[in-house]
N, C-alpha and C positions, 0 to 999 in steps of 0.2 A: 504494500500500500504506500501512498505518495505519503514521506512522513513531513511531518508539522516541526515550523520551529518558532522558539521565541525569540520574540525584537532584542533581547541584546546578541542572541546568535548570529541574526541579522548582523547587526552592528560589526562585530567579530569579524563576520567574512567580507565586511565591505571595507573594513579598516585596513583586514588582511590583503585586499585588491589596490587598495590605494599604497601601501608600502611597497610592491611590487612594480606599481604604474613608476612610482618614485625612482626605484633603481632603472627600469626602462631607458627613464628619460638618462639618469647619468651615465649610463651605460654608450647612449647615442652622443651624448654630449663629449666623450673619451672616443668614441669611433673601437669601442669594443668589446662587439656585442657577442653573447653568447646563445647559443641554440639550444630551447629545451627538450630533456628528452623524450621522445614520446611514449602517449598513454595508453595504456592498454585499453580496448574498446569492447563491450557486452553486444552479445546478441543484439539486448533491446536497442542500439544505436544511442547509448548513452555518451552526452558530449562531457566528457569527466575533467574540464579545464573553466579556472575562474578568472584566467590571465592568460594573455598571450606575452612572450618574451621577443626580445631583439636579436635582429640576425643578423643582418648587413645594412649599412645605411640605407634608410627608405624603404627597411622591410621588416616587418616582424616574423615572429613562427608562430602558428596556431597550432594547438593541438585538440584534435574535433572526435567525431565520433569515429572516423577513418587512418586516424593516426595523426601526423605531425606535417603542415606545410608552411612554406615561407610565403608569405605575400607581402604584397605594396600596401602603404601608406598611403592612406586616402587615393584609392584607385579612381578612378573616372571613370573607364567602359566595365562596368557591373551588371553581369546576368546572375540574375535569380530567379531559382525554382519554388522555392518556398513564399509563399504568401504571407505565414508570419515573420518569417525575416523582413521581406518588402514590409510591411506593417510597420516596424521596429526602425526602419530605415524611416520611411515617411515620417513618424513620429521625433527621429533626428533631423528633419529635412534633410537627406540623402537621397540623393536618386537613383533609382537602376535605369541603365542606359536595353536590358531584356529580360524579356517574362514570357512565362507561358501562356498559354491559351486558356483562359480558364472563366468563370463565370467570378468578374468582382465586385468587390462590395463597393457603398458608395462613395466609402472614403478611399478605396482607391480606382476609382471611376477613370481617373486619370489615364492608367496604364492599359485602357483598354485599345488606346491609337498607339502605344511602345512597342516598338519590333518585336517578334512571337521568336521565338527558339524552340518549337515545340510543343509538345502540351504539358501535364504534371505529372505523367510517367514517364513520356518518350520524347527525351530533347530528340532535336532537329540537328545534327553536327554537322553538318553542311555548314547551315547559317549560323554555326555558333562559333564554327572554322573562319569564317570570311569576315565576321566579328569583328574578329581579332578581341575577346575580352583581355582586363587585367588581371581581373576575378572571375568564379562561378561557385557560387551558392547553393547549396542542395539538399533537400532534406529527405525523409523518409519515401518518400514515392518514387523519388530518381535516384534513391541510394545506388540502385544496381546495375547504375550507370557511373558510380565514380572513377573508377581507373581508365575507361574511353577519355572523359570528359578532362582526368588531367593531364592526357596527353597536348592536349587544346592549348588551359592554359589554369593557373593555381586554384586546385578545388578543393572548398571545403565542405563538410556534412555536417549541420547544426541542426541535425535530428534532435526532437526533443523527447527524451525519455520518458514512456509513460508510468515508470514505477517510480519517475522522483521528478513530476513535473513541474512542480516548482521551480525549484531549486535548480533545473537542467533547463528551462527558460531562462531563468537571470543568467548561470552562466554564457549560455548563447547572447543572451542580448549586452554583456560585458564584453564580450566578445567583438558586437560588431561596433561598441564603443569603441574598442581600441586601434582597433580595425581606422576607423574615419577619426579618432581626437576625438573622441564625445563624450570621454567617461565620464564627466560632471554631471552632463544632460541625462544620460541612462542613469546614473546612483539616483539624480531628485525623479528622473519618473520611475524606479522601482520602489522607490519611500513611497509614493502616491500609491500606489496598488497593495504594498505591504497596508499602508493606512486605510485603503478598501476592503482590502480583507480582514484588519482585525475587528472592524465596524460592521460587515455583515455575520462574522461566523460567530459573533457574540448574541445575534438574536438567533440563527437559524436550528440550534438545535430545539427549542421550542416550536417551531413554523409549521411541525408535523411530517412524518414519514413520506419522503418524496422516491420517485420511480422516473426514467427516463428512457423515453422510447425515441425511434429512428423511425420514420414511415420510408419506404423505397419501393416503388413499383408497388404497390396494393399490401405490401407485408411489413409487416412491423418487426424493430430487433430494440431489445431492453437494455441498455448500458447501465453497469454500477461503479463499484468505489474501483478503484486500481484501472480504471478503464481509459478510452480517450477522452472520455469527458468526464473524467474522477474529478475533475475540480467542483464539482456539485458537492461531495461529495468528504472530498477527502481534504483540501481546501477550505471550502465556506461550511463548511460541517452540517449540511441538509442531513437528517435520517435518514437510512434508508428504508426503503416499503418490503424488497425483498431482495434476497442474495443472489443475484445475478451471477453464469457463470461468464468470465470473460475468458479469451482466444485473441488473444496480441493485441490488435487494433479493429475485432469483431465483437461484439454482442452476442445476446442468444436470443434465439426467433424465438417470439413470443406468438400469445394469440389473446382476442378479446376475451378468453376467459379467463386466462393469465391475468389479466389486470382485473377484472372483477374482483377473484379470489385475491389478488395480492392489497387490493383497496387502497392507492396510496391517498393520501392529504392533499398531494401537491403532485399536478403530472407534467413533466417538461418536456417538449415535442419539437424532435429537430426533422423537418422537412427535406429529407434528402431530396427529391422528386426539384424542388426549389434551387436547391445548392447546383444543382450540377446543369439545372437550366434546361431541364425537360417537361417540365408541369409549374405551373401555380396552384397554391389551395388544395393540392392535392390529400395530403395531411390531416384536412379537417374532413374531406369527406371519406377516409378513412375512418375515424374515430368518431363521425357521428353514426352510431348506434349507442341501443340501449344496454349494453352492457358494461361500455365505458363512462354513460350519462347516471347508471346506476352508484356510480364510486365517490366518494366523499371529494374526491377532488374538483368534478364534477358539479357536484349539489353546491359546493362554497365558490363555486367561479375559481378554481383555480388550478386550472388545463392552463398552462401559460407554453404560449407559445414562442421558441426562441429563434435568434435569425441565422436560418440554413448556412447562409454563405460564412459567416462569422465563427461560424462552430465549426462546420463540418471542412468549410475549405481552408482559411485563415488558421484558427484558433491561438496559439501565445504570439501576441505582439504585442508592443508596449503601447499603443493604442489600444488596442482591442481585447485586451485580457482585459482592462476596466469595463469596454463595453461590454464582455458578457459576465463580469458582476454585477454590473448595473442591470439586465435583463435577468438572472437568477434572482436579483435583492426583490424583483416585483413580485413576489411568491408573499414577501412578508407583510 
């Protein structure tokens, strides 16, 4: 399960990020820099680094879910696969000069006219060749394309860990602080969200036993605690309605009588059909029958409905991890 920490542990590790940021800089300041070594990396694509170090002037080393590379200092032609990277970028004002094909949300509306490299499993290496990037960013869906893609040009994997997703967010998004000069800007936006979350998970285990479905194509799948969307969960500390089993970054297909029996409080509903841009609405006419109208969640108005694109495409970005505590908080 994604474990909890308290604000001076915070504190702790960011104090611990800032001593290191410190020798960086005098390391670059002497012209001598040293490579660190790299980390061992899990199955789960756990990025196990809260700093990057100095390598050659104008470059640092990241050490990611993939191992260890050197990259540039505030690069300018940047493709990214990950939408919450781009998020966490956007949120720095950073730009990616490529992006995938994908259904985006409004705040980043923008990148819908930005050169396509592909889609969110299957870059385009042609176009990613003729590019010429100075970076390529990548996370779980194009992981199994990292070794193609570094031939290109410096890839990293900022797969974010879903047994310790907290905590494997902030590193990635410290990451691309150091990456661009931003570490000041990332420390005050992950105080902001620390400060969201210890403001909702103080009322939500009162808020009543919550249950979280996926509608896709006519079918429904239940996610719980240790899930992709354990931050309900294991985060903002919703109860849960019942013990879901999870399968990496799958659910378990449920059925309307599954949610009868399980009766949650509180039911939160990610529209896949939405997210990937093959339906509207689709979601609700799913779950209007009398079997989900029968559940306590139901009877108190509170089927809250959450935004596909933000959950299921996005999810940790420094933008938009607030925005879906902000859509979770409406439950209370």
């Amino acid at each position: 399960m994604t474990s909890t920490r308290t604000r001076s542990g915070l504190a702790a590790k960011r104090f611990s990020f800032s001593a290191v940021t410190a020798t960086v800089a005098l390391l670059a300041l002497t012209a001598c820099g040293a490579s660190a070594p790299a980390s061992s990396s899990n199955a789960s694509g756990d990025s196990s680094v809260s700093s990057s170090t100095s390598a050659t002037p104008g470059t640092i080393t990241v050490e990611h879910a993939q191992g260890s590379t050197e990259v540039p200092v505030n690069p300018e032609n940047v493709y990214v696969f990950d939408l919450g990277v781009l998020d966490t970028m956007e949120a720095l004002d950073v730009k990616a000069a490529g992006v995938p094909e994908a259904v985006f949300p409004a705040s980043l509306k923008e990148y819908e006219s930005v050169d396509k490299i592909g889609n969110m499993k299957e870059p385009d290496f042609e176009a990613i060749s003729e590019g010429a990037p100075d970076l390529i960013i990548i996370s779980g869906r194009t992981a199994g394309s990292y070794e193609e893609l570094s031939k290109i040009a410096p890839t990293i994997d900022l797969t974010v860990d879903q047994n310790d997703a907290l905590n494997s967010f902030e590193k990635n998004a410290e990451i691309v602080g150091d990456i661009f000069n931003k570490g000041d800007e990332v420390k005050s936006k992950l105080a902001d969200i620390d400060a969201k979350i210890e403001e909702v998970s103080a009322k939500a285990p009162e808020a009543g036993k919550s249950l979280i479905v996926m509608s896709s194509a006519g079918e429904l799948t239940a996610y719980g605690a240790a899930s992709r969307f354990g931050i309900v969960h294991d985060i903002l500390k919703f109860p849960v309605a019942a013990d879901v089993k999870v399968d990496g970054a799958h659910g378990e297909a449920i059925s309307f009588e599954y949610i009868k029996e399980k009766n949650p409080e509180i039911l939160f509903v990610i529209d896949r059909d939405a997210a990937v841009g093959t339906a509207t609405g689709a979601a609700n006419a799913v779950l209007d029958n009398e079997l989900v109208k029968s559940t306590d969640a139901a009877k108190n108005d509170k089927i809250i409905q959450l935004d596909a694109t933000n959950w299921y495409i996005v999810g940790y970005g420094l933008n938009n991890t607030l925005s879906m505590i902000d859509e979770v908080a409406k439950a209370l």
